[in-house]
C-alpha positions in Angstrom: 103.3 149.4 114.8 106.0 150.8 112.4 107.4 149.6 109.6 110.8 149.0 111.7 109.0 146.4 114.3 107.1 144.9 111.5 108.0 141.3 111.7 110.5 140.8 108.1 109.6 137.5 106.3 111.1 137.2 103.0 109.0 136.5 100.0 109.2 133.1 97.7 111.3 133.8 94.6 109.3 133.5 91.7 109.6 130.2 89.7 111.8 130.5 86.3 109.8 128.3 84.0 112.1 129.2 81.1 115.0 127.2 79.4 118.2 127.5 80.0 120.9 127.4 77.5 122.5 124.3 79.4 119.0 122.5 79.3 118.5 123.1 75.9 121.7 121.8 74.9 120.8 118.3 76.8 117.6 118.7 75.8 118.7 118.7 71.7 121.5 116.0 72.8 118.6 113.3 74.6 116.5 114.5 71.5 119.1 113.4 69.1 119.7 109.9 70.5 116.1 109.3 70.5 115.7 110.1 67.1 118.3 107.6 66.1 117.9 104.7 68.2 113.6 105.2 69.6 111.9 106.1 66.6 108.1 105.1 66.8 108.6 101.9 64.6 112.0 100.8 66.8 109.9 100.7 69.5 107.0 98.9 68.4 109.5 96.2 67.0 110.9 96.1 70.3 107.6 95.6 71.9 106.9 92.9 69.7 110.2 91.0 70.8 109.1 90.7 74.8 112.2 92.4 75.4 111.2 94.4 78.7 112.9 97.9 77.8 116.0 98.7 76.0 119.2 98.4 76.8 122.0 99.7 74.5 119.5 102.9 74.1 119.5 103.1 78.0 123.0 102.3 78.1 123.8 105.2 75.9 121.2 107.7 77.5 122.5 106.7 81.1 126.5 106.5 80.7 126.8 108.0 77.6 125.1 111.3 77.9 125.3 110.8 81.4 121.2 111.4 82.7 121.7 108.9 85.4 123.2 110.9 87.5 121.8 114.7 87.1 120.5 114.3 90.7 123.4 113.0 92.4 126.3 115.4 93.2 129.3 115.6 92.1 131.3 114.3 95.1 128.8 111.3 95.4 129.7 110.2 91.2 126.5 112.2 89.5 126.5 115.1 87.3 125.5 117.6 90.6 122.1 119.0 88.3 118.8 119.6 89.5 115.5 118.5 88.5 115.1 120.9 86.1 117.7 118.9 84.1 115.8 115.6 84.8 112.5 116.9 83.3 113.7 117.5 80.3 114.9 114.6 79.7 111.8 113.2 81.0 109.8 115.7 78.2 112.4 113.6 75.6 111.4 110.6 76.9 107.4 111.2 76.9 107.6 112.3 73.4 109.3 109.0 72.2 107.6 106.5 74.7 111.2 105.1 74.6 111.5 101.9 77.0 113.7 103.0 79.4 113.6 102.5 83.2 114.6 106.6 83.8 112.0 108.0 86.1 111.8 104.9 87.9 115.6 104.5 88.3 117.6 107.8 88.0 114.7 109.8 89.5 112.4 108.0 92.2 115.3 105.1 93.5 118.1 107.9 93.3 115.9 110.6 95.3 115.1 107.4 97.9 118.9 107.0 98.1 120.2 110.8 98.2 117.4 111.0 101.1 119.8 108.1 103.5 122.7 109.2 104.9 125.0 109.1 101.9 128.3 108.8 104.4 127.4 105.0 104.7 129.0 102.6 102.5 125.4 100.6 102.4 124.2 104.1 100.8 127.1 105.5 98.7 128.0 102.5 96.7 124.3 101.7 95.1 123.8 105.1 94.8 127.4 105.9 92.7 126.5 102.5 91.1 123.2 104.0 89.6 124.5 107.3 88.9 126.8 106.0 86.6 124.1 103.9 85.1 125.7 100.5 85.7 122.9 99.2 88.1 118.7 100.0 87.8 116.8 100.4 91.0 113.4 100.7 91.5 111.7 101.9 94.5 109.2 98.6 95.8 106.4 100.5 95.5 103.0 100.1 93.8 103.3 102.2 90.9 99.9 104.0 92.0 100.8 105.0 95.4 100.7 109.2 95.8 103.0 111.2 97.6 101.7 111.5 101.3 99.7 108.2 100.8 101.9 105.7 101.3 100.0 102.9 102.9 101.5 100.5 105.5 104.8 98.0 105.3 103.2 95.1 102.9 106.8 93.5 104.0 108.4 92.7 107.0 111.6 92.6 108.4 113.2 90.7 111.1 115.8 91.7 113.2 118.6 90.0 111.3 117.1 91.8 107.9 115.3 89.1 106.5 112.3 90.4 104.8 108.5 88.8 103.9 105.6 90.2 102.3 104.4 90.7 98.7 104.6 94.1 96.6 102.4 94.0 93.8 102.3 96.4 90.7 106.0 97.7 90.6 107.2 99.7 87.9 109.9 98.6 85.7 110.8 95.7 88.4 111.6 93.1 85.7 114.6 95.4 84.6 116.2 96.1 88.1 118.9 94.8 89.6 118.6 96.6 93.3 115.3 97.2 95.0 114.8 99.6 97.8 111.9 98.1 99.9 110.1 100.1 102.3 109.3 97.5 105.5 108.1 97.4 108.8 111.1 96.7 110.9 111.6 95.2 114.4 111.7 99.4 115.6 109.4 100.8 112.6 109.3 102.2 109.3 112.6 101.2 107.3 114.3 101.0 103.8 116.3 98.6 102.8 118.4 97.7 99.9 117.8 93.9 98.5 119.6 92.4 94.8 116.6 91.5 92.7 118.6 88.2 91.8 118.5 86.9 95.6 117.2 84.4 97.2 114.0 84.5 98.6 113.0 87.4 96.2 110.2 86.0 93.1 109.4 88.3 90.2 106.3 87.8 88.7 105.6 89.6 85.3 101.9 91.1 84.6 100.5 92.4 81.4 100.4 96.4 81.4 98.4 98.7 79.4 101.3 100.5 78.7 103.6 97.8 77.4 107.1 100.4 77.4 107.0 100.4 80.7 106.7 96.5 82.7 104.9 96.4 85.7 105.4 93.4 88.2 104.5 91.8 91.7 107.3 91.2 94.0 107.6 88.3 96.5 110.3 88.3 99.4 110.3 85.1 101.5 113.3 85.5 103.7 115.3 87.5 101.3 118.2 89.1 102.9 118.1 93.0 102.9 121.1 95.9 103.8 119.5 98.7 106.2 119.5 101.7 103.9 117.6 104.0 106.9 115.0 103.2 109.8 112.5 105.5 111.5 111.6 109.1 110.4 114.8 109.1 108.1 113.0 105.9 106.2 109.9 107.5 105.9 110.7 111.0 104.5 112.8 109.4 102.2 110.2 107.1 100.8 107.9 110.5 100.5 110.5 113.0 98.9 111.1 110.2 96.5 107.4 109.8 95.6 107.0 113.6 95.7 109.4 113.7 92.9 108.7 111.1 91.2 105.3 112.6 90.8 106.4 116.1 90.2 109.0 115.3 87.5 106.0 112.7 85.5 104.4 115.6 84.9 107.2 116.4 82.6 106.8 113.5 80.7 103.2 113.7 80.2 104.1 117.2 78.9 106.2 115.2 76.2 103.3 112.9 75.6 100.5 115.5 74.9 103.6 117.8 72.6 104.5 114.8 70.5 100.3 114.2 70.1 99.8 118.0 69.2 102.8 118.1 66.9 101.8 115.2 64.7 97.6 115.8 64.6 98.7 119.3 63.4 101.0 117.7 60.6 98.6 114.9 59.7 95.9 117.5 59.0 97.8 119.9 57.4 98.9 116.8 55.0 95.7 115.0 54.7 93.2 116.5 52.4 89.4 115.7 51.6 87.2 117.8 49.3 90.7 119.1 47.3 91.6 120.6 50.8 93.8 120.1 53.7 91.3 118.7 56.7 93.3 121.0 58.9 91.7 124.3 57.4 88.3 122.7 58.2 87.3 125.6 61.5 86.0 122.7 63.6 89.1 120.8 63.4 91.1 124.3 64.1 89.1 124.8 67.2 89.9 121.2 68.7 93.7 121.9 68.2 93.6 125.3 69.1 91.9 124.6 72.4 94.2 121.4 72.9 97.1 123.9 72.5 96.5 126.1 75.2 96.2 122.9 77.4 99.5 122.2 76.2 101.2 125.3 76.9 99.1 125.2 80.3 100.7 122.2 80.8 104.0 123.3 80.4 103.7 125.9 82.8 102.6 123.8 85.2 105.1 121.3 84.8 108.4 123.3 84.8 107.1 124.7 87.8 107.0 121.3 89.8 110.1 121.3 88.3 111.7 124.5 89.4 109.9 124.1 92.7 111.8 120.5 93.2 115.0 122.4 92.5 115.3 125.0 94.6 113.8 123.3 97.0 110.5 125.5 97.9 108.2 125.1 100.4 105.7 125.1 97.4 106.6 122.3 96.3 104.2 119.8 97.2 101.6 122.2 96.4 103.4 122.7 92.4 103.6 119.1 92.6 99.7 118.5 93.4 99.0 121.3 90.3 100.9 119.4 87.9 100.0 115.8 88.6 96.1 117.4 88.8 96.4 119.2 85.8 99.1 117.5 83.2 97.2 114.0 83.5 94.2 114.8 81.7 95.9 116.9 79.2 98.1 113.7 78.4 95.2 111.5 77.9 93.1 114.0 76.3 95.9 115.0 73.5 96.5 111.1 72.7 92.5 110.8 72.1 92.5 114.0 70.0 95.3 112.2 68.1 93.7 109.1 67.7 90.7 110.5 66.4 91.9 113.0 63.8 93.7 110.5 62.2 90.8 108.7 61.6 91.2 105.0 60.7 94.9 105.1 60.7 94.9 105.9 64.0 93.4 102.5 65.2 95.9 100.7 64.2 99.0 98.8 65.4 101.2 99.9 62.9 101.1 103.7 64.0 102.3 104.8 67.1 99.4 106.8 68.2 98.4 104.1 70.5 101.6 104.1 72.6 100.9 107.6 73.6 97.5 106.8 74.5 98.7 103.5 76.6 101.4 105.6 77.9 99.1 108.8 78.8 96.4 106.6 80.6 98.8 104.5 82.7 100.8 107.9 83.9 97.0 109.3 84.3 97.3 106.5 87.3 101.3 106.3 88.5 102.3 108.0 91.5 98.3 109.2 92.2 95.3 110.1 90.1 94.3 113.5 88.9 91.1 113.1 91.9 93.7 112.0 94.5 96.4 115.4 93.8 93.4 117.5 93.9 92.3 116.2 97.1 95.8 116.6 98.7 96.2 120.3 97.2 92.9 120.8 98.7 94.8 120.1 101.8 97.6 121.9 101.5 96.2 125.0 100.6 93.4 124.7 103.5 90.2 124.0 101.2 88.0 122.1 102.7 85.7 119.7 100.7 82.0 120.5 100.0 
């Protein structure tokens, strides 16, 4: 065979896990409104308030700088970005822990949406209506399901659109206004689109671990619902908008384990003990040293989900499995680190160490474990198990 019969298959671009000059300038403009209006003690007050999330800071973060609509295009009312833009707003919002409803609003609901047949009117108008931040959405979902594992319909639907069934453990549900549940229809898988305020539809509020983000069960008994997409449309919609949801978290569990690293480094370079900073101490060096390549491992593996998501790669459930799998752990392991080296301090309410940590372990769990993304990338790359 010669090289002019050789069949021609062109090769996957290599990802760009670099910034570009447009990201960084949203990156220092989300960075700047968290600074003024979610710094560590604003949150904790607000915590202490039961006030469910934020919303003049959402208000400003959505409309304002306009992040609720980077995946949307232009001729549908968004900002026509990608998710490159998205994650690094979510790296923003993982290194403030701010108590917005972002990646379950302007990221997994909006994907759901963008993956319906935008012509509709049913479609187009709650999706323009969340890209311009004026409505929340959250995808009925528990907040632990995994891309590719989405288990079977817990609601029903009847063939004039009334829906039954209970949805427990949905993220940032007390803040929504429109919820896109995923039911069993009279002809199969479907989405529809139901107002949180209707009848028939019962929000009950749980305790999280991480308190900056609400979790609650949802209750339809004969709530009316508005067809979004039935059959294999509902269904791959439902999966690209947990695929990523799941890729893009890795970006905020990026900003978790940077804002961790940042401030152990500056709390042992300012603490001393024996008339020297604890920081120069070569055991405490090692710890941080070692946590920062983990960090800039994460990274990588994070902007490449993210790349992968944007230029739409055939990859990209496989980038997604590697972040999720990888960025997890670092999260939670980067909160510990900074827990510990701040000694006592670090216990307490009063410093904000603990919202990482709370932050960090439930993400550890949203949208699949660390065990359950390296079981699917075992999958996808043809690896069976031992």
């Amino acid at each position: 065979m010669t090289a002019e019969t050789l069949p021609s298959s062109a090769p996957t671009p290599d990802p760009d896990l670099l910034y570009s000059e447009d990201e960084d300038a949203l990156r220092a403009a989300v960075r700047s409104l968290l600074a003024d209006r979610s710094d560590p003690a604003t949150v904790l007050a607000g915590l202490e308030s039961d006030i469910p999330y934020d919303t003049a800071l959402w208000r400003a973060l959505a409309t304002e700088i306009g992040t609720a609509g980077l995946l949307v295009p232009e001729k549908l009312g968004g900002q026509g970005a990608s998710a490159r833009e998205a994650a690094v707003v979510l790296e923003e919002l993982g290194r403030s822990v701010a108590p917005v409803p972002y990646l379950t609003s302007a990221v997994i609901a909006v994907t759901a949406l963008l993956g319906c047949d935008v012509d509709r009117a049913e479609v187009a108008g709650p999706l323009a209506a969340l890209a311009e931040g004026r409505t929340v959405g959250v995808l009925a979902v528990p907040w632990p399901t995994a891309p590719g594992g989405v288990p079977d319909a817990a609601v029903r639907a009847d063939a004039g659109g009334a829906l039954t069934g209970r949805v427990t453990s949905v993220a940032d549900a007390t803040a929504a206004e429109l919820l896109l549940v995923p039911a069993q229809g009279p002809d199969g898988p479907a989405l529809y689109a139901v107002e949180a305020t209707a009848d028939g539809v019962r929000t009950e509020t749980v305790t999280p671990l991480d308190l900056t983000r609400p979790l609650a069960h949802l209750t339809f008994d004969g709530a009316r619902g508005r067809l979004l997409a039935d059959g294999d449309r509902a269904r791959s919609a439902v999966e690209r908008a947990l695929l990523t949801g799941a890729g893009l978290l890795a970006s905020e569990q990026l900003g978790v384990a940077e804002w961790c690293l940042t401030e152990t480094v500056r709390h042992t370079a300012e603490r001393t003990q024996f008339g020297r900073p604890v920081g120069s101490f070569q055991a405490l060096k090692h710890r941080m040293a070692a946590l920062w390549l983990e960090v800039a491992s994460a990274r990588a593996a994070a902007r490449h989900a993210a790349d992968a998501l944007a230029t739409g790669s055939p990859d990209a459930a496989v980038a997604v499995a590697v972040a999720q799998a990888y960025c997890a752990p670092v999260a939670v392991r980067a909160a510990e680190e900074c827990i510990q080296l701040h000694g006592g301090i670090g216990m307490t309410w009063e410093h904000p160490a603990h919202l990482f940590l709370k932050r960090a372990k439930s993400d550890e769990l949203a949208l699949g474990s660390p065990g359950r993304h390296r079981e699917a990338l075992a999958g996808l790359v043809g690896l069976s198990a031992p």
